[in-house]
C-alpha positions as a Python dict, from the first residue, in 0.01 Angstrom:
ca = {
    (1, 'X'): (0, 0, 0),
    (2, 'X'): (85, -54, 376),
    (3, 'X'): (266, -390, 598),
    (4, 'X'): (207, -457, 900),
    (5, 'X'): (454, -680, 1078),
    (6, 'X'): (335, -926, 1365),
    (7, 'X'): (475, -686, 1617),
    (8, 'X'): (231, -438, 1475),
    (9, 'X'): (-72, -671, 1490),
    (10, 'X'): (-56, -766, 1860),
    (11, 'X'): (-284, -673, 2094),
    (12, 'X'): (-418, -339, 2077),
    (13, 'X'): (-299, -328, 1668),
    (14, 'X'): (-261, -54, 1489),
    (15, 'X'): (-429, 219, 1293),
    (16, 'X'): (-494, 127, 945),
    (17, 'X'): (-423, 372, 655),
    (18, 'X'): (-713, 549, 438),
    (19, 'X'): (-903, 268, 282),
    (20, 'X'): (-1121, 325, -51),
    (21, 'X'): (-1217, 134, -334),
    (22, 'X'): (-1095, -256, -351),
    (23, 'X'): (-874, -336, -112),
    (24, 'X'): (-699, -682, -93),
    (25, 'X'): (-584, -838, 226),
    (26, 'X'): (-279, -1047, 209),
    (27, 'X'): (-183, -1247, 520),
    (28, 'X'): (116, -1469, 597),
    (29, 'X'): (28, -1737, 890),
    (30, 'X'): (406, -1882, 963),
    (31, 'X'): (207, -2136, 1189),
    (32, 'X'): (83, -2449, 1187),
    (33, 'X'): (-280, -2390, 1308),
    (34, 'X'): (-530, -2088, 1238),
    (35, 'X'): (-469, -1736, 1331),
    (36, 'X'): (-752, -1439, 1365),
    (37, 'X'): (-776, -1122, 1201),
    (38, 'X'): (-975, -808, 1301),
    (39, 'X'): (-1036, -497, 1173),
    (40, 'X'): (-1246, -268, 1411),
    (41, 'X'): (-1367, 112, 1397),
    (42, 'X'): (-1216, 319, 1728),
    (43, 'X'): (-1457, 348, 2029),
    (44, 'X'): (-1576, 633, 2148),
    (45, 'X'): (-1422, 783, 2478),
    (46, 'X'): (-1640, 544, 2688),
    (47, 'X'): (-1560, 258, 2473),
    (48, 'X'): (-1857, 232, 2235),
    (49, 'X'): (-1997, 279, 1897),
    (50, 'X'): (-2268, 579, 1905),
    (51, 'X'): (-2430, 784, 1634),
    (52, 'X'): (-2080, 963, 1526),
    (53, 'X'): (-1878, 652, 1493),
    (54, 'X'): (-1825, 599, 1128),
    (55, 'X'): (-1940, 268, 1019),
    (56, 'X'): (-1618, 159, 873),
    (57, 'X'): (-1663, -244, 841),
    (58, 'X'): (-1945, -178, 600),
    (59, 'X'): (-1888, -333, 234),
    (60, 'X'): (-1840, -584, 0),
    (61, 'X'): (-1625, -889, 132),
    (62, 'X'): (-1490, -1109, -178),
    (63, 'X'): (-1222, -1341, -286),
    (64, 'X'): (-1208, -1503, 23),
    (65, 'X'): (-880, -1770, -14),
    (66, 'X'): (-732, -1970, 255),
    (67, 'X'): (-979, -1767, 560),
    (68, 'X'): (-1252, -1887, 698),
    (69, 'X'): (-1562, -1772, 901),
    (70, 'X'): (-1566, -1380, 821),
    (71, 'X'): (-1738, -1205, 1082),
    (72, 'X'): (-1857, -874, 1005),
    (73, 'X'): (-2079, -562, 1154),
    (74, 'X'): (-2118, -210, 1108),
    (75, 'X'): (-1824, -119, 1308),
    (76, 'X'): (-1613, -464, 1311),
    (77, 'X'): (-1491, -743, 1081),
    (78, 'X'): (-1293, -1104, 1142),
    (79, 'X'): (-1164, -1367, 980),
    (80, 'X'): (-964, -1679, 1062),
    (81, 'X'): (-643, -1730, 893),
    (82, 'X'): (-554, -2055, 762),
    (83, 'X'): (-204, -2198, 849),
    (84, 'X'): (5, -2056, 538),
    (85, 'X'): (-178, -1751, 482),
    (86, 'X'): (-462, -1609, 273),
    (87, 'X'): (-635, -1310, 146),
    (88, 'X'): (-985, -1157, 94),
    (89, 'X'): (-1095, -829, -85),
    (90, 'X'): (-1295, -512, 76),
    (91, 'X'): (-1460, -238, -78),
    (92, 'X'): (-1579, -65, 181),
    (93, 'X'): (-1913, 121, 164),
    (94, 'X'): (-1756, 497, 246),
    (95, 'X'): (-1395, 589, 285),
    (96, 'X'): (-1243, 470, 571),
    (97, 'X'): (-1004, 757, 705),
    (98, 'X'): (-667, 716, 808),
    (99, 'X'): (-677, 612, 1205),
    (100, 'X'): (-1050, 550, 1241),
    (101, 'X'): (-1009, 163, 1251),
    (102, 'X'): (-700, -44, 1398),
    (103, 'X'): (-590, -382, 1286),
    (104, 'X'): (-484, -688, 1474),
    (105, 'X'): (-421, -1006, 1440),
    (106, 'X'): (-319, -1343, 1688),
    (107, 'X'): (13, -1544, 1641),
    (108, 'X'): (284, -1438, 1376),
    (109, 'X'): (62, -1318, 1143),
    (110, 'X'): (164, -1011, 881),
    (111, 'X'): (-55, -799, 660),
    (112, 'X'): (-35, -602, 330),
    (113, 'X'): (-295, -375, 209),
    (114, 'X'): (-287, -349, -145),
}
């Protein structure tokens, strides 16, 4: 289980922990209107996906409560969050190691992985 404060979420974000199996994804949204979320693999050294990136945004999306519009590629995946909060599941396809994706999110949203 990891939280990530707002502080943590801002711009750039911050690495996410070792994901497997069925994760849930618990937000708060202190505001009044929508936030984003995003989770997205780490470029390469000239900023892209190639060949060796692992394609960590690959799975099974679910339970989606109080988020809207989910967004997702190989390499990338986005939601809005509601005013209030929400949370969705992920089971992603393979493993996602510790530090090959970062998380971020707009506004004064937090995050536990559960």
């Amino acid at each position: 289980m990891a939280t990530y404060s707002a502080e943590q979420l801002r711009g750039q974000g911050s690495p996410v922990e070792e994901l497997s199996g069925n994760k849930t994804f618990t937000f708060t949204n202190p505001f009044s209107g929508s936030s984003y979320f995003t989770i997205e693999t780490v470029r390469n050294a000239n900023g892209f996906y190639d060949s060796s990136s692992p394609k960590n945004a690959l799975g099974t999306y679910a339970s989606l409560t109080n988020v809207g519009t989910l967004i997702t590629s190989s390499y990338i995946a986005s939601v809005v969050i509601e005013p209030g909060g929400g949370s969705f599941t992920f089971n992603p396809t393979s493993t996602v190691a510790a530090s090959t994706s970062y998380v971020r999110a707009t506004g004064g949203v937090t995050l536990e992985i559960t």
